[in-house]
C-alpha positions in Angstrom: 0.0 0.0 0.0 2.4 2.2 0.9 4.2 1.7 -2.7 1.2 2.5 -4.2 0.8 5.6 -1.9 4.3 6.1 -3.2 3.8 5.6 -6.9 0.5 8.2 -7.0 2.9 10.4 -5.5 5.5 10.5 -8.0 3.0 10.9 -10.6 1.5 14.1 -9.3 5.4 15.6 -8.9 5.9 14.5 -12.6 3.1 15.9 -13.8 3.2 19.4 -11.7 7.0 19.8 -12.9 6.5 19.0 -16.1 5.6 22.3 -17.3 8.6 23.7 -16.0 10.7 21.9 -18.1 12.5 24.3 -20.5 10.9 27.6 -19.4 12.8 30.7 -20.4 13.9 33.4 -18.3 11.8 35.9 -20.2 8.5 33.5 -20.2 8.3 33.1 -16.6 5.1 34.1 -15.0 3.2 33.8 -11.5 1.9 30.3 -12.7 5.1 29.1 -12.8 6.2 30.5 -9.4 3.0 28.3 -8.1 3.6 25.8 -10.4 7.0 25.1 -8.8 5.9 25.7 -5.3 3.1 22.8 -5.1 6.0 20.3 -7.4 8.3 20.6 -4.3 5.7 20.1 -1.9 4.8 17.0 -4.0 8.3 15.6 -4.6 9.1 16.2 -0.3 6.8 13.1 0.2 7.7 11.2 -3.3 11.4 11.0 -3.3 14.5 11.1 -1.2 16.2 14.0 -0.4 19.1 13.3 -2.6 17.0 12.6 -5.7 14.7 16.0 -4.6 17.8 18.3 -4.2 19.0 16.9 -8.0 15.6 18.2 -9.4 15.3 21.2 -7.3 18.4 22.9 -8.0 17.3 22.5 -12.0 14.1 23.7 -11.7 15.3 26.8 -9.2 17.8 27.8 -12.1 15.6 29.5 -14.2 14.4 31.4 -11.3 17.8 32.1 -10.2 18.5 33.5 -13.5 15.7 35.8 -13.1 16.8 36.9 -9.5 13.6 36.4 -8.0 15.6 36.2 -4.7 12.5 36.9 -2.2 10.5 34.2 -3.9 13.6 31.9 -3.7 14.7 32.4 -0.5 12.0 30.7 1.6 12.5 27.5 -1.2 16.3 27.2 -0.4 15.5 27.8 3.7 13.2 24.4 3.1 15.7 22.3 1.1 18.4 23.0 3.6 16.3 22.1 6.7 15.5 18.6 4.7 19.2 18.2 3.7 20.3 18.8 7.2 17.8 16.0 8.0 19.0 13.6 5.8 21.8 10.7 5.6 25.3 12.0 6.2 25.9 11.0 2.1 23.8 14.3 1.4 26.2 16.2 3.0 28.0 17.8 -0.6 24.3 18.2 -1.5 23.7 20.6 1.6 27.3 22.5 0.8 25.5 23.6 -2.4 22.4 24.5 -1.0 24.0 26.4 1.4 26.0 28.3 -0.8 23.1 29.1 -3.1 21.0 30.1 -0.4 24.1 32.5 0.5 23.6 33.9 -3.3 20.0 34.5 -2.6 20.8 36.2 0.6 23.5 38.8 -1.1 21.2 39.2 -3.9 18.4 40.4 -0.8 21.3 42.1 0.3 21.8 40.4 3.7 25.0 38.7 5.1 26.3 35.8 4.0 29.3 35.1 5.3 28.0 32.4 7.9 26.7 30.5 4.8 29.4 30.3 2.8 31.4 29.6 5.7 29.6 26.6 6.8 29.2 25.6 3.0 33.0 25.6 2.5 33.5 23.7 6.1 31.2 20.7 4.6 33.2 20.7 1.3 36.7 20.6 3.2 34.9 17.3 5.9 33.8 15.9 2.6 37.4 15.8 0.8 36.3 18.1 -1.7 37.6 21.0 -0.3 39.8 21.5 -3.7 36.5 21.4 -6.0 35.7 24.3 -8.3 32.8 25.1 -6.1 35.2 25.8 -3.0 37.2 28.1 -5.3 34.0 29.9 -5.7 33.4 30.0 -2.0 36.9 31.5 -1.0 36.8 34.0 -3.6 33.2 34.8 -2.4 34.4 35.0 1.3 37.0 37.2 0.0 34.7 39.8 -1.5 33.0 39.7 2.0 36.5 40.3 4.2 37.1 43.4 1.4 33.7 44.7 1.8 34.5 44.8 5.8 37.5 46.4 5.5 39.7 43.5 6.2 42.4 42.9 3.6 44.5 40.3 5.3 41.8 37.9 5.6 40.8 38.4 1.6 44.0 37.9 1.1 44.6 34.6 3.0 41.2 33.4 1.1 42.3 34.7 -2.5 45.4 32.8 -1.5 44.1 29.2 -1.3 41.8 30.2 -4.1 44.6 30.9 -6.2 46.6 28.0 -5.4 43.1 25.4 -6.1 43.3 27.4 -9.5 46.4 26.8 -10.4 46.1 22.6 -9.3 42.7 23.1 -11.8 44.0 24.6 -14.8 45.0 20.3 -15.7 41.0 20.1 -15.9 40.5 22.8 -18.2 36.5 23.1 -18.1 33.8 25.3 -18.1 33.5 24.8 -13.8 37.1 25.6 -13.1 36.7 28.5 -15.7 33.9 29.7 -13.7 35.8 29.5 -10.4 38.9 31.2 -12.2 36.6 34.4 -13.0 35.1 33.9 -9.7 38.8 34.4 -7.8 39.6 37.0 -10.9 36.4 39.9 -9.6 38.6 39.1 -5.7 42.2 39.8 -7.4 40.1 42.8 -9.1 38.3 44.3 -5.9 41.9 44.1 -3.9 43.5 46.1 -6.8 45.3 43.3 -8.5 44.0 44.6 -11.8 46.9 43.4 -14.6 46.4 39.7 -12.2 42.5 39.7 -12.6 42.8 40.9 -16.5 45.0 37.4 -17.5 42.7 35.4 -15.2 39.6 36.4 -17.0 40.8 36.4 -20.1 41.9 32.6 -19.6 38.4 32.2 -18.3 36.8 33.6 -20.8 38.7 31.8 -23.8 37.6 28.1 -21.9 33.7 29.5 -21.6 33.6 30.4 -25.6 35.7 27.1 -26.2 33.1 24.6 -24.4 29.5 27.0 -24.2 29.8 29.1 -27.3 29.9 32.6 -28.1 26.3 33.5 -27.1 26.1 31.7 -24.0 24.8 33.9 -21.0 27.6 32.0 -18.7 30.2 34.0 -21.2 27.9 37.0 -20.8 28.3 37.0 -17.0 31.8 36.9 -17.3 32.2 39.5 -20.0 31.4 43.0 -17.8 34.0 41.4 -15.3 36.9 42.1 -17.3 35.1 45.3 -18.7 35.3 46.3 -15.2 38.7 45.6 -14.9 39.5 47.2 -18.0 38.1 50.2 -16.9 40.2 50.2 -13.5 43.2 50.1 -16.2 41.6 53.0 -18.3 41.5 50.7 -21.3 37.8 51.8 -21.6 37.6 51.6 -25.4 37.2 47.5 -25.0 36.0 47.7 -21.9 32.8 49.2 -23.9 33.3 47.1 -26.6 33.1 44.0 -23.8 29.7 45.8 -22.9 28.0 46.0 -25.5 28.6 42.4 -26.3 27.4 41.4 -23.2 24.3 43.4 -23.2 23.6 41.6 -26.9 23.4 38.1 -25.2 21.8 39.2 -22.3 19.0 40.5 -24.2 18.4 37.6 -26.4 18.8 35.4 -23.4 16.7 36.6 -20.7 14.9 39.9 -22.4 15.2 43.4 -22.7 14.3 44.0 -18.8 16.0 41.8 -17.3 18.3 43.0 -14.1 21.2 42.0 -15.6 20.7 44.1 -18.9 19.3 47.2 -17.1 22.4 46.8 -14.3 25.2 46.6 -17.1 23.1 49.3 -19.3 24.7 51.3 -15.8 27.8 50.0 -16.1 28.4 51.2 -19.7 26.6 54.5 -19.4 29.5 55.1 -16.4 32.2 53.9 -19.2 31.1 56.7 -21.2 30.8 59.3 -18.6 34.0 58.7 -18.1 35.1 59.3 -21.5 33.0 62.4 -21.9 30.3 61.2 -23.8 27.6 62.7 -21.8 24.8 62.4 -23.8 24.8 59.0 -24.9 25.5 58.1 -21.3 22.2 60.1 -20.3 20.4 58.3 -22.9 21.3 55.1 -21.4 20.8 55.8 -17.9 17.2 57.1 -18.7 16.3 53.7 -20.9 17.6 51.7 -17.9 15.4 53.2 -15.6 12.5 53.0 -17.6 13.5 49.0 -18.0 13.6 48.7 -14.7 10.5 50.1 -14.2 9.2 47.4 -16.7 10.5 44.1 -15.1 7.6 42.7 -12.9 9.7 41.1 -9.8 12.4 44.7 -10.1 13.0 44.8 -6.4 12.5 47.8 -4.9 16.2 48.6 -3.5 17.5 48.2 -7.6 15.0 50.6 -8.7 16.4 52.8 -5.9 20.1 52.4 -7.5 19.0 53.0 -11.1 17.5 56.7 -9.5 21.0 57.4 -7.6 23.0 56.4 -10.5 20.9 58.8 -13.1 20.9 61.8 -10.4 25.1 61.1 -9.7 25.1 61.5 -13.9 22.8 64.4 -13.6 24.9 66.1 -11.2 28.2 65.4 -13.1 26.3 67.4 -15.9 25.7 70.2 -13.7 21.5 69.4 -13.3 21.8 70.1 -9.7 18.2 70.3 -8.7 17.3 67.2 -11.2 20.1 65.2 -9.8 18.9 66.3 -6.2 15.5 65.1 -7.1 16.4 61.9 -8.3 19.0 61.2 -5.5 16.2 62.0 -2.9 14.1 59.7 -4.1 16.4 57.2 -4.4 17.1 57.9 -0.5 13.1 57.6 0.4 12.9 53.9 -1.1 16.3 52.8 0.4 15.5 54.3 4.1 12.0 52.4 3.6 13.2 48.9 2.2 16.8 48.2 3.1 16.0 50.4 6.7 18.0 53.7 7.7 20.8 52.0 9.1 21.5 49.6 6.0 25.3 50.9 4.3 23.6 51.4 0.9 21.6 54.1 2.4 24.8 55.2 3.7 26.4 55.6 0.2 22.7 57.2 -1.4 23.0 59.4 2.0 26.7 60.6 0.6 26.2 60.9 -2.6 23.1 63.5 -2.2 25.2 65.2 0.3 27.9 65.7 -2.3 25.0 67.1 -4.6 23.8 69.4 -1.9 27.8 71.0 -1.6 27.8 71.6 -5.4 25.0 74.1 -4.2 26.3 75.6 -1.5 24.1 73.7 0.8 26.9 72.9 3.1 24.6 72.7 6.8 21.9 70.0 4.9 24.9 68.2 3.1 26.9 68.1 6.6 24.2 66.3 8.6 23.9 64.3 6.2 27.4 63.2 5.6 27.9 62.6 9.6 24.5 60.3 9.2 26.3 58.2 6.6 29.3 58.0 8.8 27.2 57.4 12.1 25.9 53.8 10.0 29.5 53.2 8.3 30.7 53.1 11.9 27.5 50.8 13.6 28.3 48.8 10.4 31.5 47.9 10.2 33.2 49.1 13.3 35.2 52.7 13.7 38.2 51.5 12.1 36.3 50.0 8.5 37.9 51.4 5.0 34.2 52.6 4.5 34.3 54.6 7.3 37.6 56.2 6.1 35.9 57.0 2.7 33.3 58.7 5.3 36.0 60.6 7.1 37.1 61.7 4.0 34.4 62.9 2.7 33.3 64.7 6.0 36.3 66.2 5.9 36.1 67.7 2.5 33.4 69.1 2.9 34.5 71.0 6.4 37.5 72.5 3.9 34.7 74.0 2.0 33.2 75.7 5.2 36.8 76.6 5.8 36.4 74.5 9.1 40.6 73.8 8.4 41.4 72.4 12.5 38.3 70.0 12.3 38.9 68.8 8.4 42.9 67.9 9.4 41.7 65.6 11.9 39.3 63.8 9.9 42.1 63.8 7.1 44.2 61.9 9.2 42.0 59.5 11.0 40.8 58.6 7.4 44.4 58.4 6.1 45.6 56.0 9.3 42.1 53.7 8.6 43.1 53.0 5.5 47.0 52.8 5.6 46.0 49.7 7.8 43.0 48.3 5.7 44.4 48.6 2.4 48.9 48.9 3.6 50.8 52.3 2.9 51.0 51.5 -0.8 47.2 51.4 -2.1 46.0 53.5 -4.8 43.2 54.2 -2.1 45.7 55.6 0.0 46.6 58.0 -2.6 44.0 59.7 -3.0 43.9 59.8 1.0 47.2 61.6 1.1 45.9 64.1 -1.9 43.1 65.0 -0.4 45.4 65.8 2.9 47.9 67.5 0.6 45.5 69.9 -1.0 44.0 71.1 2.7 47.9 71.2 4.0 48.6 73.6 1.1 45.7 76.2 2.0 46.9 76.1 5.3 50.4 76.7 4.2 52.1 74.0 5.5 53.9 73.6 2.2 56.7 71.4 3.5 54.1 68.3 4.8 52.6 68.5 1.6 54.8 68.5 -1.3 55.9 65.0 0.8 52.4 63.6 1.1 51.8 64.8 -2.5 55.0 63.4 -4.0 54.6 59.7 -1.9 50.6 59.9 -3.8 52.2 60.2 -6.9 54.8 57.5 -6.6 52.0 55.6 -5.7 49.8 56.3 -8.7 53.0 56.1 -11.0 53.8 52.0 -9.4 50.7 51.2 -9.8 48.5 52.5 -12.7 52.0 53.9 -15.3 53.2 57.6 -15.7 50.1 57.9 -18.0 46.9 57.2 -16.0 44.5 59.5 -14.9 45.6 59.3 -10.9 48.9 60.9 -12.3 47.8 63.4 -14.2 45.8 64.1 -11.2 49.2 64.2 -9.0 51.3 66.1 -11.0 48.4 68.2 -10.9 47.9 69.0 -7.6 51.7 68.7 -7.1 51.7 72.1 -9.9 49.2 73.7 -7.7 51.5 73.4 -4.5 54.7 74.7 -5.9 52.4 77.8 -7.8 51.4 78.9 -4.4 55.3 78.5 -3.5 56.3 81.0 -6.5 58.0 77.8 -8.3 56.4 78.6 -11.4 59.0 76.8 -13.3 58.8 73.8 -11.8 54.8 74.3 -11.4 54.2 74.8 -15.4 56.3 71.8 -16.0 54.2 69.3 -13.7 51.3 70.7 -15.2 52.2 70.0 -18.9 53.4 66.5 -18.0 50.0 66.2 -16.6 48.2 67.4 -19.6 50.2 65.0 -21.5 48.8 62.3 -19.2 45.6 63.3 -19.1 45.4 63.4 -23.1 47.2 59.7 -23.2 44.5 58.5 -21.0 41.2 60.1 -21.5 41.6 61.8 -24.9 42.3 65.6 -26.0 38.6 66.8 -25.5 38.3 65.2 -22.5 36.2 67.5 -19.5 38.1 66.0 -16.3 41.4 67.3 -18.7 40.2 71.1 -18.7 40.9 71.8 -14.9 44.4 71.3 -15.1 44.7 73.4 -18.5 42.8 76.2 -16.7 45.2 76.1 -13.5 48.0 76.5 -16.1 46.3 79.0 -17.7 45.9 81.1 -14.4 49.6 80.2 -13.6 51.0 81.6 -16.9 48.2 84.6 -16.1 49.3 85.5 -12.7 52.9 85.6 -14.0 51.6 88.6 -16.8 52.6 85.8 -19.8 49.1 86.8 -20.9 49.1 85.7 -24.5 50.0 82.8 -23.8 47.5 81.9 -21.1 44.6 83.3 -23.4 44.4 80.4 -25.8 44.4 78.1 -22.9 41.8 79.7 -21.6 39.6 79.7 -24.9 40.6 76.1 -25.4 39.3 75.2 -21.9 35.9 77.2 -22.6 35.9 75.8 -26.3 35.6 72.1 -24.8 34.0 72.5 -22.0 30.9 74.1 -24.0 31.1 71.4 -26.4 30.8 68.0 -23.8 29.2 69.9 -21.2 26.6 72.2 -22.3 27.4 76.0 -22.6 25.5 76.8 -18.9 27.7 73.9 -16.9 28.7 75.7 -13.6 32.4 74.7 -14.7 31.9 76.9 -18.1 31.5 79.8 -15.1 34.9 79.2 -13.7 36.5 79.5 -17.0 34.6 82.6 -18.4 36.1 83.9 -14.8 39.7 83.8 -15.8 39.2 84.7 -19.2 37.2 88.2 -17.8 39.5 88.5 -15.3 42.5 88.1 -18.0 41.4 90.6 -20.3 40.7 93.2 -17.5 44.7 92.7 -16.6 45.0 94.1 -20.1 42.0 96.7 -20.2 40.3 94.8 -22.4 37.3 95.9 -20.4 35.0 95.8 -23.5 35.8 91.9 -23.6 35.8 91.3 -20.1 32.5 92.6 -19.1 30.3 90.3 -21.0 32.1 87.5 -19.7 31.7 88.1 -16.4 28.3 88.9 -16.7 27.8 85.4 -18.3 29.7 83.5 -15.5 27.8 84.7 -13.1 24.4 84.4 -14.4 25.2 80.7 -15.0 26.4 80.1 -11.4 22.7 82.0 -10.3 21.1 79.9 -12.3 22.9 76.5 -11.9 23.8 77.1 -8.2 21.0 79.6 -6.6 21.7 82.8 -6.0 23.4 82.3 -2.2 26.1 80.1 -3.3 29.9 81.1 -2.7 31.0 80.6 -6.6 28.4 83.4 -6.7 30.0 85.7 -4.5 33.0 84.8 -6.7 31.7 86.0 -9.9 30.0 89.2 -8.2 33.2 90.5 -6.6 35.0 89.9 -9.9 32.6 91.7 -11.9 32.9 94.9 -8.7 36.2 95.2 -9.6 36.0 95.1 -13.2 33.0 98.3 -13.0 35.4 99.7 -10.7 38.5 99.6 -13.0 36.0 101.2 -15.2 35.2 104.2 -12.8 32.0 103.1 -11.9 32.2 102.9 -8.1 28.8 103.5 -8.1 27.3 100.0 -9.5 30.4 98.1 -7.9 30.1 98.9 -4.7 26.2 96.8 -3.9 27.9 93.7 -6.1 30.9 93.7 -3.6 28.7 94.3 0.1 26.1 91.6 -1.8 29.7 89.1 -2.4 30.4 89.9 1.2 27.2 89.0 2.9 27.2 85.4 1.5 30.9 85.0 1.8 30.2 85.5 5.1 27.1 83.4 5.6 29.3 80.8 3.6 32.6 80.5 5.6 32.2 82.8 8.5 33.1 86.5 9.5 36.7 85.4 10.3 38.1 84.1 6.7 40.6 85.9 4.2 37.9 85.9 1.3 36.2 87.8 3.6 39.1 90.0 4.5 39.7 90.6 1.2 36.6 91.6 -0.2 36.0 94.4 3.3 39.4 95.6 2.2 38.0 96.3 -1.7 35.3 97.8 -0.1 37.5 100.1 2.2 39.0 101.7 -0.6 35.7 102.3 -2.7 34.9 103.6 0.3 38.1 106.0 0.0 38.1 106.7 -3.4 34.4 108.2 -2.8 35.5 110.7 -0.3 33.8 107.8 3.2 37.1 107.9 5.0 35.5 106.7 8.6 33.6 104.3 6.7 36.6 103.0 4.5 38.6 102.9 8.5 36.1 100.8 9.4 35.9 98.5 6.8 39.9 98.0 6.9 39.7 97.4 11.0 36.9 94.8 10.4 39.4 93.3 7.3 42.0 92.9 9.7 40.6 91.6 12.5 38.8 88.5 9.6 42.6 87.9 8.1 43.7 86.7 11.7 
């Protein structure tokens, strides 16, 4: 009887999974999510565990594919429980479950390290602690130690992955291929970039060997080294990589699909990089609307679709568009992931660094110290994501000219990551630049020229003498010895950086133009004035042409040039162009922002070179009164500006009035 029972049993599994067999990704539909869900409960009481795990991690594939992680997760919960439950001969069975039960709990973004932990424990008791699979768990375990901050322990796990590789490579298939590119993104995310590139690459050749050229295994392995590529600013393939990627993935799994609208992300950022604004725009907007269009989207990647258009937005200079985007982003994070979850930390930074391109410092600041308050409950104080916190924090206090506070941020974010990353990192570099640049406003040239130099020898070891990190070294490195008087020196670091910038990123390139325009101020300040000029129109010439001609950086250059041509009396000339500068930074930054204050108290002094004391003097007390609402009474933009006005005052015939204004300048200059 009991046979029988047996027998009717099976036949209801077969038939219930029956229609599962060879669905597609893009067909899948609520009936097959129920469809599934009553096969399972059918095969529990018609097979052994062994046999039900065999069919169950086929038919969860498809769904898998489709990253319906909330509908899986609860599945994978069940088959472990009956693994764990079964004969000891299951137990290679329950190391697989377990580690895709740990994929479904990253993809739901919860820790997984306990799972893969245990899952790698059961391969090593079972003897095959040297399988492809374990490769794929040390890597993963690796990824997890980086994302705490802990780069010994990644190492010691990309370690023995590496080794298992190297004892695989006799097997040559498409598993120990898969477990190569697995240990590759680990290599990759610890900065072994050049290691990563010939490990993928050797993946990649064994994929398109045994699967073919369109299979979506190859596709998942294709943006991998695209990412890598782009590390190396070999973006030309990396796009190339993309796009090819994108084709398979489509035809695969459909036009919606996460993975299509999440690399659609990747490759818009590829070409922001490179400067091609509007057809990353293009993309970014098409991804969204994608997303929008896939039925099981979870919230939380619809949340990082918004924060990656409003970060593009605000690299365009759409400040209140990009602020719009970004808060929205924030809303759905804060309600799904919960306000304490680190990507609501990262959406929480990256609207504060939109709020300080408009002067918003107060908002941006609480902001900023929020995303550091999680960073730190997170990962503990001494995490590298709290450094990139610190850092961040303390940029921002430099802004607000808040020097004493920003130093020791500086520093507590430079020692973090000195001992999560070692004193070599690129990630230190940019540590010890950002230290650098607030050392040289402070004038404590002789601490920063070293910090500066050790960033660029750095940069040089690890990326070549012609990546972007150099250029931006040599760079900053210009700036320092300007504010020295070592102009020779200083015009020769900055055309060696142009040089590198060009090599890397193209001669029309945006992120090029702000070295070219601190060369062209250099060569200004110094009276070679005909020689800064067509620097300065080949500056505005680009930027108007990749940015738009209303970007807030357009303002900076229309700024020099104005100022420029008033050095020579070219007042006809300058006027206009500082009439445009500042009417882009009203409209692109509101009308309280310090850039503002900038272009007014330029423009004073031009009407005042002029003779016209009259309109120059309300410009200049307007620049004053949000200087000071910016940065404080006591600050030497604000010294400088009461001391203008002191001698309008003067030249008017107001001598008490001009006293006062030069005792109130002297007592902000302290």
């Amino acid at each position: 009887m009991a046979d029988v029972n047996r027998s009717e049993r099976m036949e209801l599994f077969e038939s219930l999974s029956r229609p599962l067999e060879g669905v597609q990704v893009k067909d899948l539909t609520a009936r097959h999510r129920a469809t599934f869900t009553q096969a399972f409960d059918a095969g529990r009481s018609a097979m052994p565990t062994g046999e039900l795990y065999r069919w169950f991690s086929r038919a969860t594939q498809v769904f898998i594919d489709a990253e319906q992680w909330s509908f899986l997760a609860p599945k994978h919960e069940s088959m472990v429980r009956l693994l764990e439950a079964g004969p000891e001969s299951d137990r290679p069975s329950l190391a697989c479950a377990l580690h895709a039960l740990a994929r479904i709990e990253a993809g739901l973004g919860e820790d997984c390290r306990p799972l893969l932990e245990r899952a790698l424990a059961i391969f090593e008791q079972t003897n095959a602690g040297d399988s492809p699979e374990a490769v794929q768990l040390l890597a993963e375990l690796a990824h997890q130690e980086l994302d705490r901050g802990s780069s010994d322990a990644a190492g010691r796990y990309i370690a023995r992955a590496r080794a298992l590789v190297e004892q695989g490579r006799r097997v040559d298939g498409p598993e120990w291929a898969g477990a190569e590119a697995e240990l590759a993104t680990a290599v990759g995310k610890a900065g072994g970039y050049e290691e990563a590139q010939r490990l993928l690459r050797e993946a990649l050749a064994v994929i398109e060997a045994r699967r073919g050229p369109e299979h979506p295994e190859l596709a998942a392995m294709l943006p991998k080294l695209a990412a890598v590529l782009h590390e190396l600013a070999d973006d030309t393939e990396a796009e190339l990589l993309l796009r090819r990627a994108l084709a398979i993935l489509e035809n695969a799994f459909g036009a919606v699909h996460p993975s299509v609208t999440r690399n659609l992300g990747v490759l818009a950022a590829v070409l922001d990089s490179q400067g091609r604004y509007s057809e990353a725009d293009a993309i970014l907007r098409d991804a969204l609307t994608r997303r929008n269009e896939w039925s099981n989207s979870q919230p939380a990647d619809v949340a990082g679709e918004l924060g990656g258009l409003g970060s593009h937005f605000h690299s365009l200079g759409m400040y209140v568009d990009a602020e719009q985007l970004l808060r929205r982003s924030l809303a759905i994070e804060q309600d799904v992931l919960g306000p304490d979850h680190s990507s609501t930390a990262a959406t929480l930074t990256a609207l504060a660094v939109i709020l300080i391109g408009q002067g918003k410092y107060a908002e941006a600041e609480s902001l900023q110290r929020q995303a550091l308050s999680i960073q730190e409950k997170s990962f503990g104080p001494d995490h590298a994501e709290v450094a990139t916190s610190l850092n961040n924090l303390a940029v921002l206090l430099e802004k607000q000219a808040r020097y004493v506070e920003a130093g020791r941020l500086h520093r507590r974010a430079l020692a973090i990551a000195e001992k999560a990353h070692g004193p070599a990192s690129p990630r230190v570099a940019i540590l010890l630049n950002n230290l650098s640049v607030l050392l040289n406003r402070l004038g404590e040239y002789a601490e920063a020229e070293s910090l500066q130099r050790r960033a660029l020898d750095i940069w040089e070891k690890a990326a070549g003498p012609d990546s972007r990190d150099v250029a931006l070294g040599l760079s900053t490195l210009a700036g320092l010895l300007t504010n020295q008087g070592r102009y020779a020196e200083a015009e020769s670091l900055h055309r060696r950086a142009q040089t590198s910038y060009e090599k890397a990123l193209g001669p029309e390139h945006p992120e090029a133009t702000a070295n070219l325009n601190n060369l062209a101020f250099m060569l200004m300040w110094q009276g070679r004035y005909s020689e800064a000029e067509p620097l300065f129109r080949r500056v505005l010439a680009i930027l108007e042409k990749t940015l738009g001609p209303e970007h807030p950086n357009v303002a900076l250059c229309l700024n020099g040039l104005s100022t420029l041509c008033r050095l020579q009396g070219r007042y006809g000339e300058a006027e206009p162009l500082a009439r445009r500068a500042l009417a882009i930074r009203e409209k692109a930054l509101g009308t309280e922002h310090r850039q503002v204050a900038t272009s007014l108290y330029n423009l004073a002094k031009l009407l005042s070179d002029q003779g016209d004391s009259a309109a120059a003097e309300p410009l200049a007390r307007r620049a004053l009164a949000i200087t000071e609402k910016t940065l404080g009474p006591n600050h030497r933009s604000v010294a400088s500006i009461l001391e203008y006005l002191a001698e309008l005052c003067a030249k008017t015939g107001r001598p008490e009035e001009a006293s006062s204004l030069t005792e109130r300048a002297r007592q902000a200059a302290k």
